[in-house]
C-alpha positions as protocol buffer text, in pm:
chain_id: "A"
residue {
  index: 1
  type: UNK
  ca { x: 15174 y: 1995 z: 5710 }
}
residue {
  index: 2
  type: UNK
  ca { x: 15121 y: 1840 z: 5318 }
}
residue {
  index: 3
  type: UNK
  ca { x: 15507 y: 1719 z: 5330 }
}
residue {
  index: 4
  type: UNK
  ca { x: 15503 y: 1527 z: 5687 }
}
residue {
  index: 5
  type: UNK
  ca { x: 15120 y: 1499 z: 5797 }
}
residue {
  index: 6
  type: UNK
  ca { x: 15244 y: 1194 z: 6036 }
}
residue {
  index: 7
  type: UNK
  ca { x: 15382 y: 1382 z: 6257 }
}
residue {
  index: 8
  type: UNK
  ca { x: 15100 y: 1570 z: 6379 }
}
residue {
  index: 9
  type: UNK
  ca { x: 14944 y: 1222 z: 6429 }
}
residue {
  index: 10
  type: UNK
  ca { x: 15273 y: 1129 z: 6641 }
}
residue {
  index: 11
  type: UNK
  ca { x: 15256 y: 1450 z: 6843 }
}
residue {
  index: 12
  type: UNK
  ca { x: 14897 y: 1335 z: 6940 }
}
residue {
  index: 13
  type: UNK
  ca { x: 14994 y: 947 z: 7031 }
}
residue {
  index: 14
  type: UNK
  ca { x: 15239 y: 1106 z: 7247 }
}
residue {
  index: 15
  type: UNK
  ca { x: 15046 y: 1313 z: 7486 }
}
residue {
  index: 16
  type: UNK
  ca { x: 14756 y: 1098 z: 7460 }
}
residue {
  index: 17
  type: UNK
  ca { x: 14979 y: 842 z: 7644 }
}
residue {
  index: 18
  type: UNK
  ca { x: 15192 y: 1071 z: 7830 }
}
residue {
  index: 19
  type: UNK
  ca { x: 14845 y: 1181 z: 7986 }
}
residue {
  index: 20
  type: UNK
  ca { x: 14711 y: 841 z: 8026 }
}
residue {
  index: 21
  type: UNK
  ca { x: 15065 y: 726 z: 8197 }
}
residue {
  index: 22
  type: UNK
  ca { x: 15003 y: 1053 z: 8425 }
}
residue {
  index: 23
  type: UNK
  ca { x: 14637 y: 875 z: 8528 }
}
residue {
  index: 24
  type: UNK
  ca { x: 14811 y: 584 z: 8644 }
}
residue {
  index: 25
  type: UNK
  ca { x: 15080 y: 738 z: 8838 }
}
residue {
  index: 26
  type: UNK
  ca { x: 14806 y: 899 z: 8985 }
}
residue {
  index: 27
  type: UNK
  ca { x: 14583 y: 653 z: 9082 }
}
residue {
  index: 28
  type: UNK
  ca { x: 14876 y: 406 z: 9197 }
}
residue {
  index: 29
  type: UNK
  ca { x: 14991 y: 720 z: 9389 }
}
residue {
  index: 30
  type: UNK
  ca { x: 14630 y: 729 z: 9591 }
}
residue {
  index: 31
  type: UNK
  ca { x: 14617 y: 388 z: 9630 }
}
residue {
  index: 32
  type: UNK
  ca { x: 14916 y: 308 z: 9784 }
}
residue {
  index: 33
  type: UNK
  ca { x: 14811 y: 467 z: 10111 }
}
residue {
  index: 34
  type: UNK
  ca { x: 14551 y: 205 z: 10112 }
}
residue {
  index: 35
  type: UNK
  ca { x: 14770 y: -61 z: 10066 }
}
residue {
  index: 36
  type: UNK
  ca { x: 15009 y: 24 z: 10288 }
}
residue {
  index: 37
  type: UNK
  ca { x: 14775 y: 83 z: 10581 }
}
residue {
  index: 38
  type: UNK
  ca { x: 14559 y: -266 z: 10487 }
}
residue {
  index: 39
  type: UNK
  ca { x: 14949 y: -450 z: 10518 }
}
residue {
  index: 40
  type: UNK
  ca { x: 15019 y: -273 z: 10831 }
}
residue {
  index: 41
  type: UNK
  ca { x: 14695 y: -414 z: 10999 }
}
């Protein structure tokens, strides 16, 4: 950890946005029901 300390702050970036990309997915993923039934009426 003294030799490469950045890494441990990449590993963090990385499933910090991995998870926040997952959120999105998510929510497009429950909205698009929505959208698709407001187009078809």
């Amino acid at each position: 950890m003294k030799n490469r300390p950045w890494i441990w702050l990449i590993i963090a970036n990385v499933i910090f946005i991995s998870g926040m990309i997952t959120l999105v997915v998510i929510a497009v993923r429950n909205k698009q029901p929505d959208v698709l039934t407001t187009h078809g009426h």
